[in-house]
C-alpha positions in Angstrom: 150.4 92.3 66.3 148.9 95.8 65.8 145.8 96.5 67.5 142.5 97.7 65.8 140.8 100.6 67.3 138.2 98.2 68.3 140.6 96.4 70.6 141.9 99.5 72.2 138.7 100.7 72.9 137.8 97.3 74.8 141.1 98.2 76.9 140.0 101.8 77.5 137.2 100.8 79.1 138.7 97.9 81.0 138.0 97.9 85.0 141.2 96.8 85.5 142.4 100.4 84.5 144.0 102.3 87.2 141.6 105.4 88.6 142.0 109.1 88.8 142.4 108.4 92.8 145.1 105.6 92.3 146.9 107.6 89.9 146.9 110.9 92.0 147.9 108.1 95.2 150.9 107.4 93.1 152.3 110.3 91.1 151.6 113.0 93.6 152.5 113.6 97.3 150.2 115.1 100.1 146.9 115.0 98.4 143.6 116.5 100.3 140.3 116.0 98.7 138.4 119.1 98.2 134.0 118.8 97.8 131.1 120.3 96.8 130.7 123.0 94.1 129.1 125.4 96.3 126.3 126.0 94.5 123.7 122.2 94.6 126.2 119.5 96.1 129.4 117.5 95.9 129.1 114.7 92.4 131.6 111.5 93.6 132.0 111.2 89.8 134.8 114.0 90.3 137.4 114.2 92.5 139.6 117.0 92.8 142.1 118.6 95.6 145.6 119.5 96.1 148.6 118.0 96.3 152.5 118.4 95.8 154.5 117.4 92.9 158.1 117.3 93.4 157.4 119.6 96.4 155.3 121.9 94.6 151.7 122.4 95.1 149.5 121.7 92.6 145.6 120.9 91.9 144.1 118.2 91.1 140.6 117.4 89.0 139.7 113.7 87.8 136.9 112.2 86.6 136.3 108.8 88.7 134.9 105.8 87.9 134.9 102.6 90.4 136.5 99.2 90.2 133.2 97.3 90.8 129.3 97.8 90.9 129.1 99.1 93.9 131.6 101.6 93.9 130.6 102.4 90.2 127.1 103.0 91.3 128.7 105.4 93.9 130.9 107.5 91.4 127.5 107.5 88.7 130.1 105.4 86.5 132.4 108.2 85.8 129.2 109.9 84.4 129.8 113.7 86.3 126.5 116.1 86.9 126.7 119.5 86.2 127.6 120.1 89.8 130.7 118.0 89.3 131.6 120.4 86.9 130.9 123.1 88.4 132.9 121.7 91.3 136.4 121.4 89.2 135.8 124.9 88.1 135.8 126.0 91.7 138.8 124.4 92.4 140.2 125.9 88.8 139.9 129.0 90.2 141.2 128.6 93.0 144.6 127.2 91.8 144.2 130.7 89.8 144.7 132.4 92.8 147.0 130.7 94.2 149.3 130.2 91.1 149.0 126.3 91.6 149.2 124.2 88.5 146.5 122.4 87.3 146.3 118.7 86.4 143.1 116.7 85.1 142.8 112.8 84.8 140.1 111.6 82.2 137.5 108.7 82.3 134.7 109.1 81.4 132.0 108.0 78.4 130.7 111.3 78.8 128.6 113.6 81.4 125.5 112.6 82.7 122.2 113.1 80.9 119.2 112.6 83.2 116.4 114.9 83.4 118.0 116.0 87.1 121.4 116.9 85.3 119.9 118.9 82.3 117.3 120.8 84.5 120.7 121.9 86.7 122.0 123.3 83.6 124.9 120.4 82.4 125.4 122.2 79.2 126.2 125.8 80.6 128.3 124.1 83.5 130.3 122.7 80.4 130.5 125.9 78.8 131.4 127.4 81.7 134.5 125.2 82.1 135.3 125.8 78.5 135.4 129.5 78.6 137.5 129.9 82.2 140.1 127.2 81.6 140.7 129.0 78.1 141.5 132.1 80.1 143.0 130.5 83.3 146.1 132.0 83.7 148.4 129.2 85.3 149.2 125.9 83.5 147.2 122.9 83.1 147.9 119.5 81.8 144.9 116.8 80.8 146.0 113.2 80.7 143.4 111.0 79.2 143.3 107.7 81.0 140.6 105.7 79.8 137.7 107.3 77.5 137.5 110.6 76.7 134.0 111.1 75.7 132.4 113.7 74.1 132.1 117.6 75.9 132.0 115.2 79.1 136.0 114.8 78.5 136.1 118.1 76.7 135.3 120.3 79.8 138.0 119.1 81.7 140.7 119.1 78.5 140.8 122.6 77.2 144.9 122.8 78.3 147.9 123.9 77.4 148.6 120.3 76.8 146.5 117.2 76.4 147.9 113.6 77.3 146.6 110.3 76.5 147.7 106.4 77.2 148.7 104.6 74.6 145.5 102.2 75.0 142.9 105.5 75.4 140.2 107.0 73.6 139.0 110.4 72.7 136.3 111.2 70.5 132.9 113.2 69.9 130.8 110.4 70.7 131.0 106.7 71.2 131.3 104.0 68.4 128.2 103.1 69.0 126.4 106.4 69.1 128.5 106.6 65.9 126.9 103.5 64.3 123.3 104.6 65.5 124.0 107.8 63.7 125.7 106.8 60.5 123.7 103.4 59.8 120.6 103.4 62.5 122.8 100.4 63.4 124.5 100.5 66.9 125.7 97.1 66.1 128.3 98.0 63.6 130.3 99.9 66.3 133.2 97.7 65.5 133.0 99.2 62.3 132.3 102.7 63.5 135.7 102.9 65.7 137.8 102.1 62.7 136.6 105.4 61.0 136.4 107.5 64.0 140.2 108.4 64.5 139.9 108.1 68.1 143.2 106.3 69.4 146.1 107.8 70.8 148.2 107.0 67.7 145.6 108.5 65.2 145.0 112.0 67.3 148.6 112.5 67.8 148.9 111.7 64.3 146.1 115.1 63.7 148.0 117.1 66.6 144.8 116.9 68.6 146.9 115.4 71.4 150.7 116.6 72.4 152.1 113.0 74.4 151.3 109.2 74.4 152.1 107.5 77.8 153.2 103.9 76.6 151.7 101.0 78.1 153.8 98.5 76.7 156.9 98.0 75.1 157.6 94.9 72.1 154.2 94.1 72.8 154.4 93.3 76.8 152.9 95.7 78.9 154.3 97.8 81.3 154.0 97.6 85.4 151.7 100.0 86.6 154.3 101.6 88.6 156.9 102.0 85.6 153.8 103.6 83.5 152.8 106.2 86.8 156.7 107.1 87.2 157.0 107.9 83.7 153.7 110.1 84.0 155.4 112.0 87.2 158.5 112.8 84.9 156.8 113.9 81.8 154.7 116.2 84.2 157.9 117.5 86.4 159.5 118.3 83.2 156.2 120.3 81.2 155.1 122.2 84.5 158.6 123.8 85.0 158.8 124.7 80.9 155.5 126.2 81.4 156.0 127.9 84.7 158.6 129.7 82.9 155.9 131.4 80.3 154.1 134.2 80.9 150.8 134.4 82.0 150.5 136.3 78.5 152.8 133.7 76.5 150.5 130.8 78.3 147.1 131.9 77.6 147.7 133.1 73.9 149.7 129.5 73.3 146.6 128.1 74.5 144.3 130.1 72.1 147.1 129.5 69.0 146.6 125.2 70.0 143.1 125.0 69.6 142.7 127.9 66.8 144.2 125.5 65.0 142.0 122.7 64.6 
């Protein structure tokens, strides 16, 4: 049986979902963690470093939320402050110099918005991501892994190409800031995800997103480890095509995909 956009975005936000860390543990090789932004602090809600991938280097960025309450407490549940941002731009940049890759795992129901994170300027360090990594002249790949919320998800997806599990979401806002919008009724979020076209299917569908990573197959699901091998192929295989680009070719294919929406 099929399932509704209200079921998948239950799964999305499952805790049994693997993590940025557990993903980058499996798919890469060699991985050193990399902190602070340089500016306020270091936010646990990202993670970021580098690593090697099929004995290449490569960096890193995700967006981490925990397994549990005490670890989610610790990672601000995937909820990043501007200096998390501000943090994966610094290690953007850095794989710009280098001519490292870039790859960025997704989780996150959006960025943070206390009073703390707004007086440290969240929105610019958003911005900010949005107008380097649209000039950032190496390639960079965005998988979405759980949700993809609002510019909380967006600052960390402007790439060359943008991924997404089969049982992920991507959207504005969620279905319930949706409902409270629409009807003053956040209790018709049910509703609300049904009309919001934000599965994998629907947004590959609207060539928002390039690649679905299946997570089951005939309706069984797929071992963790079959779903992380297929990841490291799909990425082996897109980094090497867009290696071969120009640093001209890459960043103007960049500005064509998104001119297009």
């Amino acid at each position: 049986m099929e399932k509704t956009a209200n079921d998948i975005v239950t799964l999305a936000r499952s805790q049994d979902r693997f993590t940025s860390l557990e993903y980058i543990d499996s798919v890469f090789d060699d991985f050193v963690e990399f902190h602070g932004d340089r500016y306020f602090g270091d936010d646990l809600a990202i993670v970021g470093g580098i690593a090697t991938l099929a004995g290449k280097p490569v960096t890193i960025v995700g967006i981490q939320k925990g397994r549990n309450l005490p670890e989610n407490i610790e990672r601000n549940f995937g909820a990043p402050h501007p200096e998390g941002y501000r943090k994966a731009l610094r290690l953007m940049k850095q794989a710009e110099k280098f001519n490292r890759p870039v790859i960025t795992f997704i989780n996150t129901a959006g960025a943070y918005c206390g009073i703390g994170a707004e007086e440290r300027g969240e929105g610019e360090a958003i911005a900010k991501n949005l107008v380097e990594m649209s000039d950032l002249n190496v390639p960079i790949i965005s998988i979405i892994i759980g949700e993809g919320g609002s510019g909380g998800a967006l600052a960390l997806a402007l790439a060359d190409e943008v991924w997404m599990l089969e049982h992920t979401i991507y959207a504005i806002l969620s279905p319930e800031g949706f409902a409270s919008i629409l009807w003053k009724d956040g209790s018709r979020a049910k509703e609300a995800a049904e009309l919001m076209k934000i599965t994998a299917k629907e947004l590959k569908e609207l060539t928002v997103i390039d690649r679905i990573i299946p997570e089951e197959v005939n309706g069984e699901a797929l071992e963790q480890v079959k779903i992380n091998r297929m990841i490291q192929k799909a990425l082996i295989g897109k980094l090497t095509e867009l290696s071969a680009l120009s640093k001209e070719e890459l960043i103007e294919n960049r500005y064509q995909r998104f001119r297009k929406f």
